[in-house]
N, C-alpha and C positions, 0 to 999 in steps of 0.2 A: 404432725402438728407444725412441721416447720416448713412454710410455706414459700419464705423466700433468702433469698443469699444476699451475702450485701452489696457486693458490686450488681450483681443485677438489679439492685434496690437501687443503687447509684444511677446507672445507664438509661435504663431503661425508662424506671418506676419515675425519675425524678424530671421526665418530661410529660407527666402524667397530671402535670397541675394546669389549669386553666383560670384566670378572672379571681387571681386575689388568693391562691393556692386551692382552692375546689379541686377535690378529686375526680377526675373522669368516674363513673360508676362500675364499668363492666372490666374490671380488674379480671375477671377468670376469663373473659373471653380473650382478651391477649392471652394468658399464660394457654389456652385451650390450643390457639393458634400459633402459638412457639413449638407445642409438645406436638399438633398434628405434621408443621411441618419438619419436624424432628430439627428443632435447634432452639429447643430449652436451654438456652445458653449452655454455659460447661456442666461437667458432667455430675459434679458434687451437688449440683441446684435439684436434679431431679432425682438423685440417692435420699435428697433432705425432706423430698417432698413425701414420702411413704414413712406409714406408722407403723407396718407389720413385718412382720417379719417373713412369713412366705412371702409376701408381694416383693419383698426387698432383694429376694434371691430371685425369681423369678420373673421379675420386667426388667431389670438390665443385667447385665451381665458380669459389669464393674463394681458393683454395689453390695456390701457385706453390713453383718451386723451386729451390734455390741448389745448385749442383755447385760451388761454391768451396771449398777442402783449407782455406781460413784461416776458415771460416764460422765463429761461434762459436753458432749460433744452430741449431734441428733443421732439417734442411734441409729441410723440407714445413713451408710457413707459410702464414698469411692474409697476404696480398699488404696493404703498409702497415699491418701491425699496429703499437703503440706502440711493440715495444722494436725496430722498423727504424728510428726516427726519425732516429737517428746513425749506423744502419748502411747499407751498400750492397756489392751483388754484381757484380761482374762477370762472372757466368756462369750468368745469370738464364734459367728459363721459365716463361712466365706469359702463357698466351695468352686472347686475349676474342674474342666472337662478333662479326662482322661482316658486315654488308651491301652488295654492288657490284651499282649497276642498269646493267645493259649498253646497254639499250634504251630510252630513254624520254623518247617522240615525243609533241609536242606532241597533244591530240583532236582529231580534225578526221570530219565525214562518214565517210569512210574508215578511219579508226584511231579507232575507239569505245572501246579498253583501253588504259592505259598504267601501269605498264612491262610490256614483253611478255616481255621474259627481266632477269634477277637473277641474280645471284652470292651467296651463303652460306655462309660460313665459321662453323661447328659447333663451339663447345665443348662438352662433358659438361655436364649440369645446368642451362643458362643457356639463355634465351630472346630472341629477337629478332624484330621486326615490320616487314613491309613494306606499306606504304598502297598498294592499287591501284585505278586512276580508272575508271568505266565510264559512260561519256555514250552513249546510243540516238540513233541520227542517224536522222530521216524518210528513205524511200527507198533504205534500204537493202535490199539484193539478196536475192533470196530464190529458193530452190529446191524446187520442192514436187514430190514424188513420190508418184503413187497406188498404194498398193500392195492389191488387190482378190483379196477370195475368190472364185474360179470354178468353186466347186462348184455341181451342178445348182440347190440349195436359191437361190442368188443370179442366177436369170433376171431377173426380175422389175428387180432392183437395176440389172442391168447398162443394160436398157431406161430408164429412168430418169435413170441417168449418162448416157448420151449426149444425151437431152433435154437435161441440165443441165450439160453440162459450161462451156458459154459460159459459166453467171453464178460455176461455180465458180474458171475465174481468174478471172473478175471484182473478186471476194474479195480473189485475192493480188495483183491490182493496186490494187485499193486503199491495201491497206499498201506498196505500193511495184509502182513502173513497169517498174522493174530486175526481172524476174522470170521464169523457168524452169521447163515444168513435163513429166513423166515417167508412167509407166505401168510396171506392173508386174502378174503375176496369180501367184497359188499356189494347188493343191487340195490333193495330199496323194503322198506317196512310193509310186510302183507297183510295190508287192510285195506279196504277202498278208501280215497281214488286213487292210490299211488299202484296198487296190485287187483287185478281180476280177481271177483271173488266168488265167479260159478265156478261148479264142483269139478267142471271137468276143466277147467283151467285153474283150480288149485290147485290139481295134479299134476296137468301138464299146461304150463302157461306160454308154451307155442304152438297150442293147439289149434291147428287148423282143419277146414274141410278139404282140402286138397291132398292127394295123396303123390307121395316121390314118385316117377314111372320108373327111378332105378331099384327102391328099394323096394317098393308096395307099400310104404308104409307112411302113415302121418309126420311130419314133424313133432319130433319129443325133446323138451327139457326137464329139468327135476325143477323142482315148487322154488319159488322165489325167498331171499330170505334178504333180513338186516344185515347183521357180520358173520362170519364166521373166520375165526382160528385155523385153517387148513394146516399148519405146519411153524410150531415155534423154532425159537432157534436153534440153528443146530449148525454145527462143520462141516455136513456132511454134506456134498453137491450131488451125490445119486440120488439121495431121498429128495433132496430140493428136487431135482428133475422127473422123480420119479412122481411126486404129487403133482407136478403138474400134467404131465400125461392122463392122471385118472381124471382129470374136470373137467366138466360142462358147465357151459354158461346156462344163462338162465334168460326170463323175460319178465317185464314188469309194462305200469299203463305211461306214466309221466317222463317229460326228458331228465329231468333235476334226478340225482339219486341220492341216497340217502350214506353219502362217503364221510360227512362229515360224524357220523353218529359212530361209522367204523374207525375211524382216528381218534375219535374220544375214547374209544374200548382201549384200543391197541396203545393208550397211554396209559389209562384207569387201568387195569391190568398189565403191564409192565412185568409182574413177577412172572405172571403166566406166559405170557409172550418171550420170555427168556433171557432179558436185556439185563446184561454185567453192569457192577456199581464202576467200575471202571472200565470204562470203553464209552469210545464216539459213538451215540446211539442216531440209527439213520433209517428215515421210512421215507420207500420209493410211492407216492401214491399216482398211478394213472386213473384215469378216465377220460373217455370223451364225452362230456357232458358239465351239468352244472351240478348244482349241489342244493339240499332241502338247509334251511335253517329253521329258529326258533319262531312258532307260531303258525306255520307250514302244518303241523300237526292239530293243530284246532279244523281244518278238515275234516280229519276222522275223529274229530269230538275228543282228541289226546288233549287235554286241558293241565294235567301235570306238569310241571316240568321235568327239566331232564337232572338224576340227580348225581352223575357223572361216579358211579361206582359200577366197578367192576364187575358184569352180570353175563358170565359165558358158562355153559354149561359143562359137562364131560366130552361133548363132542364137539364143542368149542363154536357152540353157537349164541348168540347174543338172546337171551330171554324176556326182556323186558321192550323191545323194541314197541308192542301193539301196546305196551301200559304207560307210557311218556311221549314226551313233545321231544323235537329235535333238541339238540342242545346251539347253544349261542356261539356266534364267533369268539366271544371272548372267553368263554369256556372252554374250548377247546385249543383255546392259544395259552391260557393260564397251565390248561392241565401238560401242556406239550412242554412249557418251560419248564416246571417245575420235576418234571420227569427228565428234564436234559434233553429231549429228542428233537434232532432236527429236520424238518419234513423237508421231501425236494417232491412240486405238484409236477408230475409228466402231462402235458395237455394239448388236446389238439389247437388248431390255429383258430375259431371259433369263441374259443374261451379263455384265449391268452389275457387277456387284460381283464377276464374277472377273475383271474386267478391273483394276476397282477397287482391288481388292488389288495386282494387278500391277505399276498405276501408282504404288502407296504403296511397293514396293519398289525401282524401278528410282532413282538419284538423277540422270535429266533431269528436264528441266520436262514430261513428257508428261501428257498430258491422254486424257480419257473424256468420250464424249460419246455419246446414246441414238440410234440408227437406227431410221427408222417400218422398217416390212414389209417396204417397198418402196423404199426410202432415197432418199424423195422429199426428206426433210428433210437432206440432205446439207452444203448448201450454210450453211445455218443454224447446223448442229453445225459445220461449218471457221471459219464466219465470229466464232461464240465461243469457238473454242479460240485462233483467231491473235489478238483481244482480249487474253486473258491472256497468252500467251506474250509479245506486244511489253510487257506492263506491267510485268511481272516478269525481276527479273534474279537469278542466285547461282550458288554458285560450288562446283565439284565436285572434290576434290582426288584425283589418281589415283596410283598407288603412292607412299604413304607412304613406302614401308622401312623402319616401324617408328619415324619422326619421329612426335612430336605435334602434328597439326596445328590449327589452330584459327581458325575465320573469325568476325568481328565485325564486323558489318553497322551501318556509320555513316550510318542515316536513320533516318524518323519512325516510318516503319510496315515492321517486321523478320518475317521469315520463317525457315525456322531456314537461316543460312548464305545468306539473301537478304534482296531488297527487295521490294514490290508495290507498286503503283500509282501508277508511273515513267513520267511522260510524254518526249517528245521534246526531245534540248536539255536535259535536269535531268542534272546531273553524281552517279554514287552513288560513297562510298569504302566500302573492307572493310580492315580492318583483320587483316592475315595472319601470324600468330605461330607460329616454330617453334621445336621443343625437342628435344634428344636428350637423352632421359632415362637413356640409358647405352650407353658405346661397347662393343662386341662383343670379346670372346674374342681372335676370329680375324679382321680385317677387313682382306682387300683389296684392297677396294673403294675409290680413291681420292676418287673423287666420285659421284655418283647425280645423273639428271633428275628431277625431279618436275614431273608436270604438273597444273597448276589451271586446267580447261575453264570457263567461262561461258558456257551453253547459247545457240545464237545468236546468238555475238558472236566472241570470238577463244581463244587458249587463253597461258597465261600459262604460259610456261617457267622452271623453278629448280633452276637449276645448286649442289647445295649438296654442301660439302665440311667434312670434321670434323676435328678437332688432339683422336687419343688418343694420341698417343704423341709423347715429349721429341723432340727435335731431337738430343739428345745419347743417347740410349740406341740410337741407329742402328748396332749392329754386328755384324760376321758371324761368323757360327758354321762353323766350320772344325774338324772329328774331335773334335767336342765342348770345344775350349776355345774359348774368346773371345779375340778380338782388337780393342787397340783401340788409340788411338795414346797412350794415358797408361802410364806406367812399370809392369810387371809387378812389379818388386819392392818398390811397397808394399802390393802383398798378395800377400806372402809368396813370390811367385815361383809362386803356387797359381792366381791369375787375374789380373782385370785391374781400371781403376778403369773405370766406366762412369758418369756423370752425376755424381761426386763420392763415388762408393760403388764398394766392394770387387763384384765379381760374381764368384764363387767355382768354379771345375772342379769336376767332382766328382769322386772325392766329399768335398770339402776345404768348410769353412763356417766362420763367423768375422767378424770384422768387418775383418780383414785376411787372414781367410783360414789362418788359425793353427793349426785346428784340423781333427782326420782320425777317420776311424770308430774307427781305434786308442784313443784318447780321450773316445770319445761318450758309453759309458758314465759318464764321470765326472759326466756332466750330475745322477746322485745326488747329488755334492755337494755341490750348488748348490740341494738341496730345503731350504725351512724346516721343526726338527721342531714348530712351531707351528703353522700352519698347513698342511702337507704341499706347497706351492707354489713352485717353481722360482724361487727369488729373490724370494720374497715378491709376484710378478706385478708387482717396481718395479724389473725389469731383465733381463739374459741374463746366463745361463751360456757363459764361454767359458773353453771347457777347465779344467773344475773348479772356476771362480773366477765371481762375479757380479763383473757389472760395470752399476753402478747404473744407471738413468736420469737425465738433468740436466733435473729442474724447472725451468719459466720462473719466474722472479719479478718477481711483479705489480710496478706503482709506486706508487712510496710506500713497502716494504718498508724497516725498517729493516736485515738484513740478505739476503745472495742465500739462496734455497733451495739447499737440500744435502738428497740423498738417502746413507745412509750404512747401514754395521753388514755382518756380516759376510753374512746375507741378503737387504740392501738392506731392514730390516726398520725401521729406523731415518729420523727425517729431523729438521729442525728449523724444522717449520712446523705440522706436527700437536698441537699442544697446545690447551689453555681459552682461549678470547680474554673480557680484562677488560671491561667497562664501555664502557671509550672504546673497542671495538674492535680493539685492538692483542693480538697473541699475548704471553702472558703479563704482560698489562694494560703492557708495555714494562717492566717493573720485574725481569725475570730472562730465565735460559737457558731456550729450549725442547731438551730433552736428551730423543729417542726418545720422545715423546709425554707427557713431566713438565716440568713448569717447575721447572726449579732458582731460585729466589728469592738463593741467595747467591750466585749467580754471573752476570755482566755477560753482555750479549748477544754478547759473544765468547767465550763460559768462563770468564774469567778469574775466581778468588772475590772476595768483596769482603761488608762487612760485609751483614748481611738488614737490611732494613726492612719489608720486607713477610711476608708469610705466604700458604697457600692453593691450592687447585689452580690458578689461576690468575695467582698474586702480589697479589691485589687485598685483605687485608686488612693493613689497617697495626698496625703492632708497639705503635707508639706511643699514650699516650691523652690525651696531653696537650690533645687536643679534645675530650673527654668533661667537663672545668672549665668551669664558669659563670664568666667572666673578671671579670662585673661582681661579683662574692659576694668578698667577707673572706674568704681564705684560711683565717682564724682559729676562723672560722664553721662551724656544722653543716653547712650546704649546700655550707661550701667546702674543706673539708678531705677530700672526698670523692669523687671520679666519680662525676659519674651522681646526686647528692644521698644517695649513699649505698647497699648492699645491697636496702633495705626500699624503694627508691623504682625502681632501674633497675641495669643493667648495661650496663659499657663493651665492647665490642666491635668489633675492627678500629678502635678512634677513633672511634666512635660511640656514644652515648646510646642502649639499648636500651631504653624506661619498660616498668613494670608497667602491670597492667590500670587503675588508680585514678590514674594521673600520664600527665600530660604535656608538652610541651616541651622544649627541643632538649637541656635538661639535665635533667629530669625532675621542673623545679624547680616545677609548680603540679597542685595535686590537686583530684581536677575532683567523688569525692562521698563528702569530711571537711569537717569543721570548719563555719566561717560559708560556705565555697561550696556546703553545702547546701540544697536548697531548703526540702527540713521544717522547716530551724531556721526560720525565719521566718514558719511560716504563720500560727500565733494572733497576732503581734503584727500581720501585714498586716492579718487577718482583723479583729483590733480599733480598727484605725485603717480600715479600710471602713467598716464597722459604723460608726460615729461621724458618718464625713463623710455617709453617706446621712440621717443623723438618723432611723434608723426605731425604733419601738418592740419591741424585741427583747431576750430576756435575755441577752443577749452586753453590750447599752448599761450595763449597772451593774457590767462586769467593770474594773479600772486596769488601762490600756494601756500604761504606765508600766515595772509593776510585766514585761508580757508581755513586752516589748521590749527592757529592759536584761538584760546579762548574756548578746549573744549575740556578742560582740565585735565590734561592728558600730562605725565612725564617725557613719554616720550613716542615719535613714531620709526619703527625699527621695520629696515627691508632684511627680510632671509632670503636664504636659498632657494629657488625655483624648485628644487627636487625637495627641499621639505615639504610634509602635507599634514593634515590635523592630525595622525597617530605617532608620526616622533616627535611632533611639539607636545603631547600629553603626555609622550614618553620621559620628556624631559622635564615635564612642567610639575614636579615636586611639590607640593606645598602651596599651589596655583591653581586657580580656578580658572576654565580654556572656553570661551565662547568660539565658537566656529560659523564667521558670517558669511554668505554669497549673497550677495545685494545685484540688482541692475543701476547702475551706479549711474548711466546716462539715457533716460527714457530716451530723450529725440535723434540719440545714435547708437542707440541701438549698446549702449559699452554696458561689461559686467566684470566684476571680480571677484575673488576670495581673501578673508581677513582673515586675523585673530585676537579678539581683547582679550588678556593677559591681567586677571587681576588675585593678590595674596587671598587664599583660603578662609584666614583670618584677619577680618579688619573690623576695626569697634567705632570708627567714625567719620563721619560726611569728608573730611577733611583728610582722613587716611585714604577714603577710595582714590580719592580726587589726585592725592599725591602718588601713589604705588601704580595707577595703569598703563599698561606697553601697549601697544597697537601695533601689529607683524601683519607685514604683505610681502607675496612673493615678486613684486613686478610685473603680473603677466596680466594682461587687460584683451578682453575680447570685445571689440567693436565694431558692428555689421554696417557693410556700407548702403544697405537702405531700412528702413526706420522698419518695425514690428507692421505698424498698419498700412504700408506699402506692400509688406509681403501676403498680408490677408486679402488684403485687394486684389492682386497677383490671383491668388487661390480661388478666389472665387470669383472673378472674369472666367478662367479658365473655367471652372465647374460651370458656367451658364454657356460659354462656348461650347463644349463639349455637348452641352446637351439639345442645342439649339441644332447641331452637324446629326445627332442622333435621329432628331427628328425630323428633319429634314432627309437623312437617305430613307427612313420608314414612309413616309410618304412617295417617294419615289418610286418605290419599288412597290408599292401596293398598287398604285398606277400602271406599272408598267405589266403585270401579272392582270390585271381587271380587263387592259386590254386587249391582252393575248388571247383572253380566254373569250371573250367578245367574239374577235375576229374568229376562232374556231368554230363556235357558234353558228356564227351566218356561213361560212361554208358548209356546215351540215348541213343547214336547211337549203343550203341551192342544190347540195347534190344528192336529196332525199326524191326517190319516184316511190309514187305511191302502186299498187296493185287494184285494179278496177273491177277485177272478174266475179264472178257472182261465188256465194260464199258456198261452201262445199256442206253445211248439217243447213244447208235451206231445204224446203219441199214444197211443191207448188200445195196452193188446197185446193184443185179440181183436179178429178182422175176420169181419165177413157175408156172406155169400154167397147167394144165394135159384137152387136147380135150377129151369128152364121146367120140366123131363119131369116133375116132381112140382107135386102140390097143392102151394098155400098153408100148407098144415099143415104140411109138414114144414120141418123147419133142418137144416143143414149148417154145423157151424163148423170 
């Protein structure tokens, strides 16, 4: 209910009058446009604007609230604002975000992360941070799982890997002793069209009609499958080598295989697969080929999706492959994180950049590395991917629930939400900040897990929990009225009090609950016919009546803000603020947006001294007298020196254009402070001191000089100039004149009239002025409009030589090129002969069977 604060009712609200105080009408659309661009003035304005009590905890952050019946204060405030200094609640909420770390064990080999679980307690708007440690200990555990395409096209590969497998753990004993390693194969789902589905090729699906001439026999594979489990984890490198030895590949119809369905097993099953709670868990996946995704499967009419649970048999085959749809990339990048495992794709050169991409989308650390042919280079491509992987660390945050999370990686060389190039033994912090940027509607949910994995390492559990709602608005709703344990009959018998506020049945509203649909209508007459707006948008209608809002007043105020008038249209803080700041310069009432001047800041009347829209001009003009002037006097019998010299105003000396000073008592261009009066007599005392031969030297200087009422004319120093004559000149007023003292020769000098600060009469100017020249006269020996003459002869000469060499030279080129001319054409021959694509149009013929004599044409 309290809508506005007083200085913003001051600032803002009180340029809101137009044409005789008319309110502008759309009062909420400013306030709408303050709050969107988040500068609702200070922060108290928008704590005062809410009446509840969740809302009050939940849109800002700073905002607490009192359920005290004696509060006098809006009961949504900024928590320590000024005017609580003196005051105190006892039925305070006001809660802040807080951090409990559950867990948090010293780093050792063993424990690389700390804290592994945290506590968070959530207010609205506010954020808070938890520092977590990640030291890489040498020798830690690692689980490597091969997972291998066994489509025909990867013979070659398979030969190969068993050649190599000794130096491929080799590898991961390197990075560590502790270490476990696995086998896995996938071709592709057998059903059409990804797998043959006649009989004799669901037997043997490289079945050809060609027979080997070495062995006699057909080519044979075993039936094609989704995944299969060949060999969980284990320490043991015979068995790893030995499983490989007993496998054949297999064959399938389509290039794309179906690997991605075998990486979602080999996550989904994790127990089965063998993978330690603690250990670097790692899956090698080769193929040469691409890969099936989600919808791929509506082919074979799989319209299911995929429902990403572990479905391998005893013989460690995937059973549900023919009864679902592939599963999605982000399904199988959620299921990867959340299990810790970090893939490295071995691939040939073909399918580098769609793997590329793949690995730009997933957020583990997986890695891409290029397969020869024959994936002789195997060993090579592991041996650079576990490089990066142990060097790099960061941090993957899994169901938000709409928290903003935020990681800030505290080291030298940052990746986004990581570190690189992390050796063993270096300690990294992240710095982990969370925010609920708005509590929900409906939420109840009391707490949320979140988990923060670090690929590699451990996963950081966070217990966090949010405060949207009072302590005190906890009550039950029973056949629609409320119940609470505060007294129903202070409101009205209609509800109840809930957090220190009426909470009203329906359909009863009010601020006690006072009012019923019978009455609602009256809510008209609580419209302004001014503005057309229910109480002027500076209060509620309740049951026909406003009832104002109670502005805060600021400190310092001389008196409290009051909102008033019969639309709450009224207030007495809206007025002109004077000079100093102060609403009606302190010197009267502010009455509905005028200053009453005769009346004291309580109402009461009292004689005016002042005047104005804001009381700021004084009545009186007893400041407008020259104190030091003879009453008796022209200058003193007068304000201001008089009509012709200035006007008093408010107590002040207003000067005309030709006067000034604080009483208007010096005129700056009459009399002897002009600079013309004095130029011939300067002029003729130059003139003299330079001794030149000039007809100005036979003029009396005498004769120039008297009569301008001057005291005196005084030669200085050549090296003084106007700033150590000001410097000196005390209590003096310093005119600084350069005049051309002799139009027809060209003479100029520099003065200085010298007249008292304070003078009160014609007679004082006339007697007190000095006149200062240095002696020094410049006099050009030919007159200003000889030398313009000069200038512009010259500028018509010059241009006259201009045009004249342009003409000569166009001539001189028109003829050159003439005479070239006519020597072409005398020494041009022409060619006479007959032209070479001519053809006569008669042709000769000569008969054998006739003589010579005859023709035939």
């Amino acid at each position: 209910h309290y809508f506005i604060q007083s200085n913003l009712s001051t600032d803002t609200m009180g340029s809101s009058r137009e044409d005789g105080g008319k309110r502008l009408p759309n009062l909420a659309t400013v306030l709408l446009l303050y709050a969107m661009s988040g500068r609702l003035v200070a922060g108290y304005d928008r704590c005062n604007l809410i009446d509840d009590c969740d809302q009050c905890l939940s849109l800002y952050s700073e905002c607490a609230w009192c359920s005290d019946e004696e509060w006098a204060h809006p009961p949504c405030f900024v928590s320590g604002a000024w005017y609580l200094k003196n005051a105190s609640c006892n039925k305070l909420s006001d809660y802040k975000s807080t951090v409990t770390v559950t867990t948090n064990s010293e780093l050792t080999d063993e424990n690389q992360v700390t804290p592994t679980v945290f506590s968070i307690n959530l207010r609205a708007k506010e954020t808070v941070s938890q520092v977590i440690k990640v030291r890489p200990a040498a020798g830690y555990p690692i689980d490597s799982y091969y997972l291998m395409d066994f489509s025909y096209s990867m013979q070659d590969d398979l030969k190969n890997l068993r050649l190599l497998a000794g130096n491929l753990t080799e590898e991961f004993r390197r990075v560590s002793e502790n270490f476990t390693v696995g086998f896995g194969t996938f071709i592709d789902k057998n059903i059409s069209p990804f797998s043959f589905m006649d009989a004799k090729y669901l037997k043997n699906p490289c079945y050809t009609d060609d027979i080997d001439v070495f062995t006699g026999k057909r080519l044979s594979c075993p039936p094609s499958y989704s995944f299969r489990n060949e060999m969980s984890l284990k320490e043991s490198l015979e068995e790893f080598t030995a499983t490989l030895d007993n496998l054949e590949v297999s064959s399938n119809i389509d290039q794309p295989e179906g690997g991605f369905e075998a990486l979602l097993q080999v996550a989904a099953c994790s127990e089965v697969i063998g993978f330690r709670k603690k250990s670097r868990k790692i899956v090698v996946y080769a193929s040469d080929a691409g890969f099936h995704i989600a919808g791929d499967g509506k082919l074979a009419g799989l319209v299911n999706p995929n429902d990403e649970e572990c479905a391998l048999n005893g013989a460690g085959y995937y059973t549900r492959a023919e009864k679902q749809d592939y599963p999605t990339i982000e399904q199988v990048n959620q299921k990867l994180i959340r299990k810790n495992i970090i893939p490295i794709f071995a691939v040939e050169t073909d399918f580098k950049n769609l793997y590329k991409k793949l690995s730009n989308q997933m957020s583990q650390m997986s890695q891409v590395g290029v397969l020869s042919q024959d994936s002789s280079n195997i060993v090579t491509l592991v041996k650079e991917a576990l490089d990066r992987i142990t060097s790099t660390i960061n941090l993957v945050v899994v169901d938000d629930f709409g928290y903003t999370i935020k990681v800030k990686p505290l080291c030298d060389e940052k990746i986004p939400n990581g570190c690189t190039n992390i050796t063993y033994g270096q300690t990294v912090e992240f710095e982990v900040s969370f925010t609920l940027e708005e509590c929900e509607k409906e939420d109840n949910t009391p707490w949320r897990m979140i988990s923060i994995i670090i690929p590699g390492f451990d996963t950081v559990s966070v217990n966090v929990t949010h405060q949207c709602r009072c302590h005190c608005s906890d009550t039950s709703t029973t056949g629609g009225v409320l119940t609470s344990a505060s007294s129903q009959s202070e409101c009205s018998n209609h509800g109840s009090k809930v957090c220190g506020q009426c909470k009203c049945r329906d359909p009863y509203f009010g601020d006690q609950c006072e009012c019923s649909p019978s009455n609602q209508k009256s809510e008209d007459l609580c419209r302004s016919p001014l503005s057309g707006l229910i109480c002027s948008q500076q209060g509620r209608c309740e049951c026909g009546k406003c009832a104002c809002n109670k502005p805060l007043t600021p400190p310092g105020a001389a008196t409290p803000y009051i909102r008033y008038g019969e639309f709450c249209q009224c207030s007495n803080y809206e007025c002109p603020k004077g000079a100093n700041g102060k609403i009606c310069s302190g010197e009267g009432n502010c009455d509905c947006g005028q200053c009453r001047c005769n009346q004291t800041l309580a109402g009461v009347p009292k004689v005016a001294t002042t005047a104005g829209e804001a009381c700021d001009c004084e009545l009186s003009s007893e400041k407008c007298f020259n104190p030091e002037a003879d009453r008796n006097s022209f200058f003193g019998r007068q304000p201001c020196g008089g009509p012709d010299r200035g006007e008093c105003r408010c107590n002040r000396c207003h000067c005309k254009p030709n006067y000034r000073g604080r009483y208007c008592e010096q005129c700056i261009f009459c009399g002897p402070l002009r600079c013309s009066t004095h130029v011939k007599c300067i002029l003729c005392q130059a003139v003299k001191m330079r001794k030149a031969a000039t007809p100005l030297d036979t003029i009396d200087c005498k004769r120039l000089c008297d009569g301008n009422g001057v005291r005196e004319y005084r030669e200085v120093s050549p090296t003084v100039d106007a700033a150590s004559i000001r410097e000196n000149g005390n209590g003096y007023d310093i005119e600084s004149c350069g005049q051309n003292l002799d139009k027809e020769h060209g003479c100029s000098a520099t003065f200085y009239i010298v007249s008292p600060s304070n003078i009160s009469s014609v007679d004082q100017v006339n007697a007190n002025i000095t006149v200062l020249y240095d002696g020094k006269i410049d006099c050009d020996e030919f007159a200003l409009v000889w030398i313009i003459l000069l200038i512009i002869g010259a500028i018509v000469l010059l241009g006259v030589f201009v045009l004249g060499f342009w003409k000569c030279w166009t001539l001189y080129t028109d003829r050159k090129l003439y005479a070239q001319f006519e020597d072409d054409m005398a020494s041009a021959k022409w060619n006479t002969t007959q032209s070479p694509i001519y053809k006569q149009p008669t042709t000769r013929h000569n008969n054998p069977l006739f003589s010579n004599d005859y023709e035939v044409q």
